[in-house]
C-alpha positions in Angstrom: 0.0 0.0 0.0 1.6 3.2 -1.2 0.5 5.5 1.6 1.2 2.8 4.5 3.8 4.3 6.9 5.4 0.5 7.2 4.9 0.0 4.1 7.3 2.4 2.2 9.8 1.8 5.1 10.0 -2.1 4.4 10.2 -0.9 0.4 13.2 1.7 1.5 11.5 4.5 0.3 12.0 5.9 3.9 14.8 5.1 5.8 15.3 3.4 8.7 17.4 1.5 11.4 17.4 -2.1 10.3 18.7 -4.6 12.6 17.2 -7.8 10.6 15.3 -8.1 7.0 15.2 -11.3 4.7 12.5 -11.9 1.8 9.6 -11.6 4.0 9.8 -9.4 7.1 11.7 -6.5 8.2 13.0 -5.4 11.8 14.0 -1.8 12.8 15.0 0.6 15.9 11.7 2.4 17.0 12.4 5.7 16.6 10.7 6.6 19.9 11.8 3.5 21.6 10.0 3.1 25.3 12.8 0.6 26.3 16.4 0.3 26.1 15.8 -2.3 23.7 12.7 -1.5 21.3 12.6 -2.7 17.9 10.0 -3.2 15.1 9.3 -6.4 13.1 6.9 -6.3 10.3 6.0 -8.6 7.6 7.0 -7.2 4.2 3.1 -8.1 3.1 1.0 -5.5 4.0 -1.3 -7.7 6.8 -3.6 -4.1 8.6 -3.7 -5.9 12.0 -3.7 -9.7 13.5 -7.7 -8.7 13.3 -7.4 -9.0 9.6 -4.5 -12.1 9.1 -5.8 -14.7 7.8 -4.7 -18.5 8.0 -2.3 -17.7 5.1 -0.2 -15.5 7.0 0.0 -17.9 9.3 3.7 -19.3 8.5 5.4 -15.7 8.3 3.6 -14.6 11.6 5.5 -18.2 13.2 8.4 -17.2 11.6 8.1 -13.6 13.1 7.8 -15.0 16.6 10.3 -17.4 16.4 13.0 -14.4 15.2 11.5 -12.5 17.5 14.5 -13.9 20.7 17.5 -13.4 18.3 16.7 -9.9 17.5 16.3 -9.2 21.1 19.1 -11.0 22.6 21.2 -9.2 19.4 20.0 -6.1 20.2 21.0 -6.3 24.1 18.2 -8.5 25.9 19.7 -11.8 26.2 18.1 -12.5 30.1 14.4 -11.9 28.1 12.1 -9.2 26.5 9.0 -8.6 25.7 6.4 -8.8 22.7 3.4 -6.3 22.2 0.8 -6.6 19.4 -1.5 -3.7 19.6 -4.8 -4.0 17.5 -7.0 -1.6 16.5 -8.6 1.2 18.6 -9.1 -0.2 21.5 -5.5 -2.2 21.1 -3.9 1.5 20.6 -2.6 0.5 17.5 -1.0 3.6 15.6 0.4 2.2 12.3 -2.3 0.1 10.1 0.5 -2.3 9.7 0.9 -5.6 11.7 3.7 -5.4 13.6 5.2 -6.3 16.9 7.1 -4.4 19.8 9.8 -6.5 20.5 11.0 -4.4 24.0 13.6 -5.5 26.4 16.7 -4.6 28.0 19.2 -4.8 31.4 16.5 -4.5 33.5 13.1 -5.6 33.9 10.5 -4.8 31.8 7.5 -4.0 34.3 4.2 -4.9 34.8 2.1 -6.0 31.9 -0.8 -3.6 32.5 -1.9 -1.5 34.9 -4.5 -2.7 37.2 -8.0 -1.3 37.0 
């Protein structure tokens, strides 16, 4: 999709901080990272949200989790991180554009949500 932020990143029409990309997905530095270690993974297919993957996108979102632990123990979180999928409104999703938080770091993360 031409006017899909993630989109034009994955087709390096604007640049990024890649730390991983093969023929499928593509992983980059957040550029507002909430964590010492906050990178972006995306698949390279434009999938809107995990509210709109379908059983054919199946393998590359397996693939995605399972890359998932050696970008974050590349990037610096070796002892464990964290992954966020946000979907849709209520998910806080900003970018249209599947794609996961991987966040980590020296220290602990925190808690998972705040209690209501």
């Amino acid at each position: 999709m031409s006017d899909c932020l993630f989109c034009r990143i994955a087709a390096g029409s604007i640049p990024s901080q890649k730390v991983y990309e093969d023929d499928e997905m593509l992983a980059f530095r957040d550029i507002n990272p909430a964590r010492p270690v906050h990178v972006l993974l995306i698949p390279k297919k434009h999938i809107s949200s995990l509210m709109s993957a379908t059983a054919e996108d199946a393998p590359v979102l397996g693939r995605m989790l399972a890359r998932a632990n050696e970008i974050a123990v590349a990037e610096g979180s070796p002892d464990g991180f964290r992954v966020i999928i946000n979907n849709g409104r209520v998910g806080q999703q900003e970018v249209p554009h599947l794609h996961l938080h991987i966040v980590g770091g020296p220290d602990p993360v925190g808690p998972m949500l705040k209690r209501i």
